[in-house]
MARMITI-380583 format. One record per atom (N, C-alpha, C): atom name; x, y, z; chain. Coordinates in Angstrom, 3 decimals. Layout:
% residues N
[atom 'CA', [X, Y, Z], 'A'];
...
This chain:
% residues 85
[atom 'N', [0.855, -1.179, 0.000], 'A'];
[atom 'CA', [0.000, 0.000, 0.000], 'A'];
[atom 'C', [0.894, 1.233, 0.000], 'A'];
[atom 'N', [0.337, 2.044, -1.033], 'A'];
[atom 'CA', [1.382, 3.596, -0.921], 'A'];
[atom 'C', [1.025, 4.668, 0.527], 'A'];
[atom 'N', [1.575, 5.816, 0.153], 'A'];
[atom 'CA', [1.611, 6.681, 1.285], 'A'];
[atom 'C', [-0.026, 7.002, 1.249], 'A'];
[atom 'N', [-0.076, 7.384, -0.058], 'A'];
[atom 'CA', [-1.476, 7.657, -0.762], 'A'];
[atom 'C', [-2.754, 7.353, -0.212], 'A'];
[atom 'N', [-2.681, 5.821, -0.470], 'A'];
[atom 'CA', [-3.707, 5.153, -0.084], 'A'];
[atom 'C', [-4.081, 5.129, 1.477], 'A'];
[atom 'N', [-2.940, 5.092, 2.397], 'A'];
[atom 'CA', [-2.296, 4.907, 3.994], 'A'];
[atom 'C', [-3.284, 6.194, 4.312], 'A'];
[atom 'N', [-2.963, 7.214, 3.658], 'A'];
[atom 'CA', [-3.481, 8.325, 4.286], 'A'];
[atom 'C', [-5.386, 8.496, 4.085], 'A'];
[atom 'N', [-5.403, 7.958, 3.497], 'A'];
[atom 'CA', [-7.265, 7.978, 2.812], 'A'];
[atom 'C', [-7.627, 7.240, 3.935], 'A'];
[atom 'N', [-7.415, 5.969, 3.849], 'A'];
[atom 'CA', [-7.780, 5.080, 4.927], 'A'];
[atom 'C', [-7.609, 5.717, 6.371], 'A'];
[atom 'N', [-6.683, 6.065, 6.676], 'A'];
[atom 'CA', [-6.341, 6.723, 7.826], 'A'];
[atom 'C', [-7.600, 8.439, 8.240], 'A'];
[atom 'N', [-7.373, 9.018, 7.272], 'A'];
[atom 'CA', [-8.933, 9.854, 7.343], 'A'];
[atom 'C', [-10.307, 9.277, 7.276], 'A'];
[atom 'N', [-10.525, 7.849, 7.294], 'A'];
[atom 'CA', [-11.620, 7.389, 7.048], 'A'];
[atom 'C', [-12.107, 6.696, 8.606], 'A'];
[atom 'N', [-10.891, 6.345, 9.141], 'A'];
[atom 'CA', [-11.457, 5.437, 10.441], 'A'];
[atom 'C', [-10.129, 5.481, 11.143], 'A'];
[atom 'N', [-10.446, 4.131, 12.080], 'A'];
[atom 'CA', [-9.135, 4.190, 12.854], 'A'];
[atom 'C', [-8.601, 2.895, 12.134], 'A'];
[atom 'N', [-7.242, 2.966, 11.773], 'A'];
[atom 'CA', [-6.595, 1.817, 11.242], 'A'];
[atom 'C', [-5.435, 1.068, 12.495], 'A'];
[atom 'N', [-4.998, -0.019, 12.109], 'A'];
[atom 'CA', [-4.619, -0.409, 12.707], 'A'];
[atom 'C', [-2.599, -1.171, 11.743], 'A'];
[atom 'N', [-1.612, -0.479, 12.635], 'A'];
[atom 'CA', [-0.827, -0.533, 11.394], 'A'];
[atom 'C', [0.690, -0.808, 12.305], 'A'];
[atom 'N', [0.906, -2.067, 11.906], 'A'];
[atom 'CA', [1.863, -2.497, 12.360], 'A'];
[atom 'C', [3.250, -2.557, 11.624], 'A'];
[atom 'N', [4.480, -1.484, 11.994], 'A'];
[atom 'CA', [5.433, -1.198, 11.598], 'A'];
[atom 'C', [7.143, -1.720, 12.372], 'A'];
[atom 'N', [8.448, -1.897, 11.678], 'A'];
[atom 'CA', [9.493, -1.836, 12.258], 'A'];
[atom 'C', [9.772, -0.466, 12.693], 'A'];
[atom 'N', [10.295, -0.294, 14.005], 'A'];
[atom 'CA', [10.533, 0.929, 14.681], 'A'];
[atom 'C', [11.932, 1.230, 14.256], 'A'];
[atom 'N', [12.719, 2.043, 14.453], 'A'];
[atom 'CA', [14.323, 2.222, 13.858], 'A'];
[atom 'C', [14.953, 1.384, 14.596], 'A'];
[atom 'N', [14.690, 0.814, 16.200], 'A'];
[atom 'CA', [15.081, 0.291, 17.128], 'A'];
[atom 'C', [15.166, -1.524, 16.365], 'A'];
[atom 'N', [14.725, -1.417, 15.768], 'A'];
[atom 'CA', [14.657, -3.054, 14.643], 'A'];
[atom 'C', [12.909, -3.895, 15.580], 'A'];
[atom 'N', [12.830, -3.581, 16.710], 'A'];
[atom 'CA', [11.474, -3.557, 17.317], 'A'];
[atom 'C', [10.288, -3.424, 16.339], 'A'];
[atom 'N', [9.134, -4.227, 16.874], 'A'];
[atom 'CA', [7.862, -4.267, 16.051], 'A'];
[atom 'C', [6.757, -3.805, 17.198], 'A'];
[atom 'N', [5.826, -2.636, 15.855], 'A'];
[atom 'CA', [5.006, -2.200, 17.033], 'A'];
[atom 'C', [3.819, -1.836, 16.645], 'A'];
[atom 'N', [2.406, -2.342, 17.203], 'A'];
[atom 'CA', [1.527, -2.009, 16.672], 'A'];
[atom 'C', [0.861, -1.376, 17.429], 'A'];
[atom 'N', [-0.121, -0.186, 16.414], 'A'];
[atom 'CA', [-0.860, 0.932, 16.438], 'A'];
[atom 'C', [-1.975, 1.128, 15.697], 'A'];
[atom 'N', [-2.508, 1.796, 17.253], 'A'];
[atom 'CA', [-4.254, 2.372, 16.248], 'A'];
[atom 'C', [-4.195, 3.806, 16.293], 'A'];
[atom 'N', [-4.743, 4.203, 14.739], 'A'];
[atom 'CA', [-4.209, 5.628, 14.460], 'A'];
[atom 'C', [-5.381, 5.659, 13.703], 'A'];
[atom 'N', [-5.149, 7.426, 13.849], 'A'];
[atom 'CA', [-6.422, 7.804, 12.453], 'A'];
[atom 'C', [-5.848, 9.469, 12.136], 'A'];
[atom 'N', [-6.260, 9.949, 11.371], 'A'];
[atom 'CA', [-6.229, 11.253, 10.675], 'A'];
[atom 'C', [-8.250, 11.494, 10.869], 'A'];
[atom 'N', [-8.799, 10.952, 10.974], 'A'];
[atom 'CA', [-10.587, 11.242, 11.145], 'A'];
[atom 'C', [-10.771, 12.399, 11.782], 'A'];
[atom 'N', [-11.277, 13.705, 11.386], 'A'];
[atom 'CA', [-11.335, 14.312, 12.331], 'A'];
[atom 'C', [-12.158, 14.534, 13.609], 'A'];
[atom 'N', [-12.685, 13.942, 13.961], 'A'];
[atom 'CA', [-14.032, 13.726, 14.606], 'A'];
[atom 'C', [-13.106, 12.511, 15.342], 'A'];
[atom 'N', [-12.039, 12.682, 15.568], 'A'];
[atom 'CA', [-11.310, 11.559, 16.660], 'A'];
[atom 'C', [-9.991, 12.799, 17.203], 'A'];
[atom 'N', [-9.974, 13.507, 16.218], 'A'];
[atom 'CA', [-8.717, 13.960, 17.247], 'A'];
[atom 'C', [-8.541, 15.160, 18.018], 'A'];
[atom 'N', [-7.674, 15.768, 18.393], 'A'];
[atom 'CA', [-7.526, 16.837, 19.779], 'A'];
[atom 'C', [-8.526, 18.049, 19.143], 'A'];
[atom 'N', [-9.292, 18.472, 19.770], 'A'];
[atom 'CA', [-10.241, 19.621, 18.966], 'A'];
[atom 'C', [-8.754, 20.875, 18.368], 'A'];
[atom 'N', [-8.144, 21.276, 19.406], 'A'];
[atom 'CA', [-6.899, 22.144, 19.219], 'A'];
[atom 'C', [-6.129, 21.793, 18.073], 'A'];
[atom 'N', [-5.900, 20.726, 17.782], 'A'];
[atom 'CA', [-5.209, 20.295, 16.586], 'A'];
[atom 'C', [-5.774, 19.251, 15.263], 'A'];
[atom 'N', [-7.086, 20.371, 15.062], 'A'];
[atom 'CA', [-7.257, 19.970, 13.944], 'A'];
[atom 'C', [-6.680, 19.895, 12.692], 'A'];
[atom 'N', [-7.171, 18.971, 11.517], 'A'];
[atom 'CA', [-6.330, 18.848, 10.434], 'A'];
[atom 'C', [-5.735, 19.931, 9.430], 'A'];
[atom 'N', [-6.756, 21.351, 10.150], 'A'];
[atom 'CA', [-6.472, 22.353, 8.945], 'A'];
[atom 'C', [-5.841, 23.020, 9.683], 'A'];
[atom 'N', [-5.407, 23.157, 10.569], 'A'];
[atom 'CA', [-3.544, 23.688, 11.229], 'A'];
[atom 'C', [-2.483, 23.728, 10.105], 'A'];
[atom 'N', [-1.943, 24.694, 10.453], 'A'];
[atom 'CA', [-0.717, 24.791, 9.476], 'A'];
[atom 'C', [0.461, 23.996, 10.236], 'A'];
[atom 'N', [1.323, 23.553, 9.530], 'A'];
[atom 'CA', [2.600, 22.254, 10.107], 'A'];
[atom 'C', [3.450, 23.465, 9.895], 'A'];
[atom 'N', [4.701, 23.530, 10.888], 'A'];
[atom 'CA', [5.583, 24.404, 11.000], 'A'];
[atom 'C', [6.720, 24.150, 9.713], 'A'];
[atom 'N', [6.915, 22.598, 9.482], 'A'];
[atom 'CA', [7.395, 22.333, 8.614], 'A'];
[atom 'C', [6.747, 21.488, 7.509], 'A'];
[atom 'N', [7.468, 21.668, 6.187], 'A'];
[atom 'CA', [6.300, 19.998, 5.432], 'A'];
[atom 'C', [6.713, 18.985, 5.727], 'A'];
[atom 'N', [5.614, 18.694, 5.082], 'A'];
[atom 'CA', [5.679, 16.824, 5.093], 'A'];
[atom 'C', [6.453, 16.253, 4.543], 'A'];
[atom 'N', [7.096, 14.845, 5.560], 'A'];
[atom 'CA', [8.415, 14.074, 5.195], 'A'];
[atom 'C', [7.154, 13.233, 4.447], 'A'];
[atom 'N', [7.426, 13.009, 2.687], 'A'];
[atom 'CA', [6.558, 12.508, 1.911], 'A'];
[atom 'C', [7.276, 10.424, 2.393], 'A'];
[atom 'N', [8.467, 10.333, 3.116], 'A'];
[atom 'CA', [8.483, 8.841, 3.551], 'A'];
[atom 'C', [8.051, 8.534, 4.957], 'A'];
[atom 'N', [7.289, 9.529, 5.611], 'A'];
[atom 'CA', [6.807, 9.276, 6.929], 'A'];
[atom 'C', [5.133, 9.690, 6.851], 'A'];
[atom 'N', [4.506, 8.915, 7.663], 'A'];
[atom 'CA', [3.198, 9.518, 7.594], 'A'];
[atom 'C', [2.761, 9.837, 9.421], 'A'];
[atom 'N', [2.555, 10.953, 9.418], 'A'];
[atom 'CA', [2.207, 11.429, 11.068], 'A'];
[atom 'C', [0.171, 11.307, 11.587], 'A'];
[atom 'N', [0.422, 10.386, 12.361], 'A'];
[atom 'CA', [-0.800, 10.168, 12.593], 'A'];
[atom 'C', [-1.407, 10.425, 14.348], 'A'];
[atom 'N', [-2.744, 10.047, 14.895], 'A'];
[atom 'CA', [-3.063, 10.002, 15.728], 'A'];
[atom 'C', [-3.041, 8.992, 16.299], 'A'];
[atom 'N', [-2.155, 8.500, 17.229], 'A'];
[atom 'CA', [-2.272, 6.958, 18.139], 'A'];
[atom 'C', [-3.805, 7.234, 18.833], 'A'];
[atom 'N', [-4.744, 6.766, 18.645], 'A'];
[atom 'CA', [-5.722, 6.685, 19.444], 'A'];
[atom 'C', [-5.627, 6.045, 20.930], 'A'];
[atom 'N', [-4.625, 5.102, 21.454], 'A'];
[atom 'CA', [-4.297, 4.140, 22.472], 'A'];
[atom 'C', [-3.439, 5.836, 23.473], 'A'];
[atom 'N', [-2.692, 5.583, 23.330], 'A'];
[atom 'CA', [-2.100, 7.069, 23.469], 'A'];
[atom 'C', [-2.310, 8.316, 23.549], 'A'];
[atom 'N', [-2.912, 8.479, 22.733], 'A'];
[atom 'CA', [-3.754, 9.858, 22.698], 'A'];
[atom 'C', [-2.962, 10.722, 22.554], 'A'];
[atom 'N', [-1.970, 10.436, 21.737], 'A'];
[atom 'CA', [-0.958, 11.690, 20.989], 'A'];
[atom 'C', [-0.158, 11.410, 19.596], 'A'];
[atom 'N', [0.382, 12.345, 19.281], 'A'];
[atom 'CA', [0.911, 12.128, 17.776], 'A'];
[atom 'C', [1.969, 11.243, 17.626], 'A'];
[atom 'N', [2.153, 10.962, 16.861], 'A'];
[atom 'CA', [2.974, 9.635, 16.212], 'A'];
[atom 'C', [3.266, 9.434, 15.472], 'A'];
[atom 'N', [4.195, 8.779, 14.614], 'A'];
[atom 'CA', [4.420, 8.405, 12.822], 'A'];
[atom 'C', [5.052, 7.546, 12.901], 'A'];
[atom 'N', [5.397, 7.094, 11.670], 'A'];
[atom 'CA', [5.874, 5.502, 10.763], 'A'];
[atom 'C', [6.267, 6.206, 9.505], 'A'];
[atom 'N', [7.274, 5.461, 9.396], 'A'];
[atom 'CA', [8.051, 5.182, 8.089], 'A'];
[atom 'C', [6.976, 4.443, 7.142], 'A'];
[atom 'N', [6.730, 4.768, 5.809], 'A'];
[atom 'CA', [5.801, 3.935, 5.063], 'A'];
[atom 'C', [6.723, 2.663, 4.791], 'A'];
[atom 'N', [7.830, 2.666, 4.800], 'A'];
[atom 'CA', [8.774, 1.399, 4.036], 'A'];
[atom 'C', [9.001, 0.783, 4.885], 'A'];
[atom 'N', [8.361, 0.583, 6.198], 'A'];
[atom 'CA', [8.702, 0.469, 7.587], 'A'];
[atom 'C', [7.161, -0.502, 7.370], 'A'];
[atom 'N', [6.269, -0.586, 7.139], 'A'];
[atom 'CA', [4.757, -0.777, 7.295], 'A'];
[atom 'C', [5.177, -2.582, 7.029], 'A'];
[atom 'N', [4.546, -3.047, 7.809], 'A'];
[atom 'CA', [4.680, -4.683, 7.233], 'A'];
[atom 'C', [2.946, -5.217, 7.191], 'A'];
[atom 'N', [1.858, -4.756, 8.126], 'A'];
[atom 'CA', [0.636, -4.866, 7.690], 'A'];
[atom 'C', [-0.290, -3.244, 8.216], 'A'];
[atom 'N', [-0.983, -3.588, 7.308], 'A'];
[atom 'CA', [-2.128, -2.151, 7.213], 'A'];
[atom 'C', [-3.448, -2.719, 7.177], 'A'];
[atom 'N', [-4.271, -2.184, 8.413], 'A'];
[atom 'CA', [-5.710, -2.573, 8.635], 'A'];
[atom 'C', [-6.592, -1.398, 9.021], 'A'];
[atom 'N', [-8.037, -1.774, 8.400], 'A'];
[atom 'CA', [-9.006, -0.066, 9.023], 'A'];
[atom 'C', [-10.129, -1.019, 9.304], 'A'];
[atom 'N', [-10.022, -1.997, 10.667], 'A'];
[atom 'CA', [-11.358, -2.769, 11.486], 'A'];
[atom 'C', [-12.133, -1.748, 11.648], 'A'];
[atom 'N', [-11.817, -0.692, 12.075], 'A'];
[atom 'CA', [-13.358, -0.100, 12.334], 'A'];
[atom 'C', [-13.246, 1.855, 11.343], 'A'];
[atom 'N', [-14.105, 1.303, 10.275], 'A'];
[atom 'CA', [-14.289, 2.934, 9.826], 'A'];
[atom 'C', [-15.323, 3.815, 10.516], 'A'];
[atom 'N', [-15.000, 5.036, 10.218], 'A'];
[atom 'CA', [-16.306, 5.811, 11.008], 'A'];
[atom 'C', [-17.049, 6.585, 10.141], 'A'];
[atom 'N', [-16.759, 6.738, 8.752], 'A'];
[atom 'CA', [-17.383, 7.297, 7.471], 'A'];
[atom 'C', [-18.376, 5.918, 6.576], 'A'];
């Protein structure tokens, strides 16, 4: 799956996306971009201080309840069990 697709899905629900960490560690996460899941303060139409690393995708850990990212080349499975659209 591309960055592309990662990110659609990821605005659609909460996915579930299990990646290698740099640490060589495996770690799985429930994330979403949905807005209607994340911090009211940091909604999606915020401006980013910097752009986007087009090989990382920055998401919402829902478990956590804070920001997070993954390497896309890093991704070994990609799941969206529960959409909310």
């Amino acid at each position: 799956m591309n960055r592309e697709s990662m990110v659609d899905q990821l605005h659609r629900g909460i996915c579930t996306v299990v990646f290698e960490k740099k640490d060589g560690s495996m770690r799985e996460m429930h994330c979403t971009l949905h807005p209607d899941r994340l911090p009211e303060r940091q909604q999606l139409t915020e401006v980013s201080p910097t752009p986007p690393n087009p090989d990382t995708v920055r998401v919402f850990d829902t478990d956590l309840q804070e920001w997070r990212s993954f390497r896309v080349d890093s991704v070994n499975k990609f799941s969206t069990p529960q959409l909310l659209i």
